[in-house]
C-alpha positions in Angstrom: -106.4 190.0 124.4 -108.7 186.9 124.1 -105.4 184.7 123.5 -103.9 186.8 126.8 -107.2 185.3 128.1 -107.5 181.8 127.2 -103.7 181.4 128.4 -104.1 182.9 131.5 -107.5 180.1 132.1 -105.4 177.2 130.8 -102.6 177.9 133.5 -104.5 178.4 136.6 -106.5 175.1 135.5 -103.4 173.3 135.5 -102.7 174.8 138.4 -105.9 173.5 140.2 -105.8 170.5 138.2 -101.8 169.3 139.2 -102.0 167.5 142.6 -99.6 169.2 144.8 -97.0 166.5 146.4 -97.8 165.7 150.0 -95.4 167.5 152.4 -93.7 165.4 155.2 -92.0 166.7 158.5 -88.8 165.8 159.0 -88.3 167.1 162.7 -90.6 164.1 164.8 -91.4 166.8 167.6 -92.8 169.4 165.4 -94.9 166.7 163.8 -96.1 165.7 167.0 -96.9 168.4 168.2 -98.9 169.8 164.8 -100.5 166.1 165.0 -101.9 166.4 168.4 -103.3 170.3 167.6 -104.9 169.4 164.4 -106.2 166.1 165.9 -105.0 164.1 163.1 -103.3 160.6 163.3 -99.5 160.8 162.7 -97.6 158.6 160.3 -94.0 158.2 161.4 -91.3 156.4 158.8 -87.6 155.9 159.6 -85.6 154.8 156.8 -82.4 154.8 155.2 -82.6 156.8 152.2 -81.2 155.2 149.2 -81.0 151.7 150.4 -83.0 149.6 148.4 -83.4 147.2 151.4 -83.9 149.9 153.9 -86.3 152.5 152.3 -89.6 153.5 152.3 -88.9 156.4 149.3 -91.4 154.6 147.1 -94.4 154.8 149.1 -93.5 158.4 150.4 -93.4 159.7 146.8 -96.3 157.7 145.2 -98.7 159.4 143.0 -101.1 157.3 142.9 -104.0 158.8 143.8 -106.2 156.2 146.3 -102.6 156.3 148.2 -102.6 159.8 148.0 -106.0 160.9 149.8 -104.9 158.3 152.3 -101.9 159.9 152.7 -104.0 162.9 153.1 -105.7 162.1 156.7 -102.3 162.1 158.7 -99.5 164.1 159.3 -96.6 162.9 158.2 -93.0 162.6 159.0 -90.0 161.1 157.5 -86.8 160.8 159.3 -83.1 159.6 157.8 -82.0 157.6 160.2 -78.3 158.0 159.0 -78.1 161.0 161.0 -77.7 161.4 164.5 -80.9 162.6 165.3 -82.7 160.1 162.8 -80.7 157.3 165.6 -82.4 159.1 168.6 -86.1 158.8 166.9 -85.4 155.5 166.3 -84.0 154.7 169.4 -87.2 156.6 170.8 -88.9 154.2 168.9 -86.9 150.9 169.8 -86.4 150.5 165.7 -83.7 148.8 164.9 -85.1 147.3 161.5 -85.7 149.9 158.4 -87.7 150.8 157.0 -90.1 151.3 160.4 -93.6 152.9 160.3 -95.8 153.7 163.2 -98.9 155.1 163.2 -99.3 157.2 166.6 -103.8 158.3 167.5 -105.1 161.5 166.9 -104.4 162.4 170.3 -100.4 161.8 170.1 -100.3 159.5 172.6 -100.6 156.1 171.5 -98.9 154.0 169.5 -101.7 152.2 167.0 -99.4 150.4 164.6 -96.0 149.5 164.2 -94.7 147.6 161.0 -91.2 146.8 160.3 -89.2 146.4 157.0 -90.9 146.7 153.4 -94.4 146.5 152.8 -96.3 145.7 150.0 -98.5 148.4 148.1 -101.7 146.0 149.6 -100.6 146.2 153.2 -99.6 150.0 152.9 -102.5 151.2 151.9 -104.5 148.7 154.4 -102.6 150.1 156.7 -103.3 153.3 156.3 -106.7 153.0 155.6 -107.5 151.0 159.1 -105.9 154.1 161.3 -106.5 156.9 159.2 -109.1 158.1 161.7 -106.5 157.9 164.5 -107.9 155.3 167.0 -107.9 152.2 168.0 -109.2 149.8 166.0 -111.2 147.1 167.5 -110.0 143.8 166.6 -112.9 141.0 166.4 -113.6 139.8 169.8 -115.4 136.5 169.5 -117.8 135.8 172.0 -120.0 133.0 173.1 -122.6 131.2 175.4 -121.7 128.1 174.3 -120.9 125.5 176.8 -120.6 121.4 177.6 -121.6 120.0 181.5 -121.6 116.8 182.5 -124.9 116.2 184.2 -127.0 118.9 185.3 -126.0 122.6 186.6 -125.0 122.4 190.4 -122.3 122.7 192.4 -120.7 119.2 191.4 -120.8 120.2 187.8 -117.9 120.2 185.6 -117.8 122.6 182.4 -115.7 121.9 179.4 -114.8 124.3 176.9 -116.4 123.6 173.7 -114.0 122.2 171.3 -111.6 124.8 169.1 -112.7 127.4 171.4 -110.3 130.1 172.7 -110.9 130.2 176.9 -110.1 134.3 176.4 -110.9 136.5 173.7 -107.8 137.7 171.5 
């Protein structure tokens, strides 16, 4: 009985234990739509599945775990774009490079990110870390009172912009 016992403890702690693989949405409008209801940020990859060159298989199927509770903060979907309705998302999208990811706010209407062909384990998790709250990320706006006249202020001044600086912010 206390054998029955231990075995039955060591298999639902393995059970708890084993991190369950992360479920992606292959159908773009039922992801959407779940995206927008739960308020979640939705990560969108086309590839070409078993192209080296042209999938993103590596990253959808990581393990690792910083990647994975990334991972966890959007809904995902993953569309072959091989198949004809893989060619409408991506026409949808305007991809015509693969992979493609975009990363679409919390509210399903905006696109926040768009990145095109392979990325690097650094810039996918960067990535995915910048938008996993789903909006917009402010980019640094540099802004200044810094200015040149010649003589004094009036109306036959002339202002010059100080050297290096941008006339508009980014």
């Amino acid at each position: 009985m206390i054998h029955i016992l231990a075995i039955a403890t060591f298999f639902f702690s393995t059970l708890v234990a084993t991190p369950k693989p992360l479920s992606w949405q292959t159908d773009y409008g039922k992801a959407l739509s779940t995206a927008r209801s739960d308020r979640r940020p939705l990560l969108v990859v086309l590839d070409v599945p078993g192209d080296p060159k042209a999938s993103a298989e590596s990253k959808l199927s990581s393990e690792e775990q910083a990647q994975a509770a990334l991972l966890g903060f959007y809904q995902r979907c993953h569309v072959d774009v091989t198949t004809e309705y893989g060619k409408k998302v991506a026409k949808v999208f305007g991809a015509t490079q693969f992979p493609f990811t975009a990363i679409i706010d919390k509210t399903g209407s905006v696109i926040l990110c768009k990145k095109l062909g392979q990325l690097s384990d650094r810039e996918w998790n960067e990535t995915l870390a910048i938008y996993q709250k789903g909006e917009r990320v402010r980019r640094g706006i540099h802004h200044t009172t810094f200015f040149r006249a010649d003589g004094t202020l009036g109306t036959n001044a002339t202002i010059k912009a100080a050297p290096n600086e941008a006339s508009s912010p980014n």
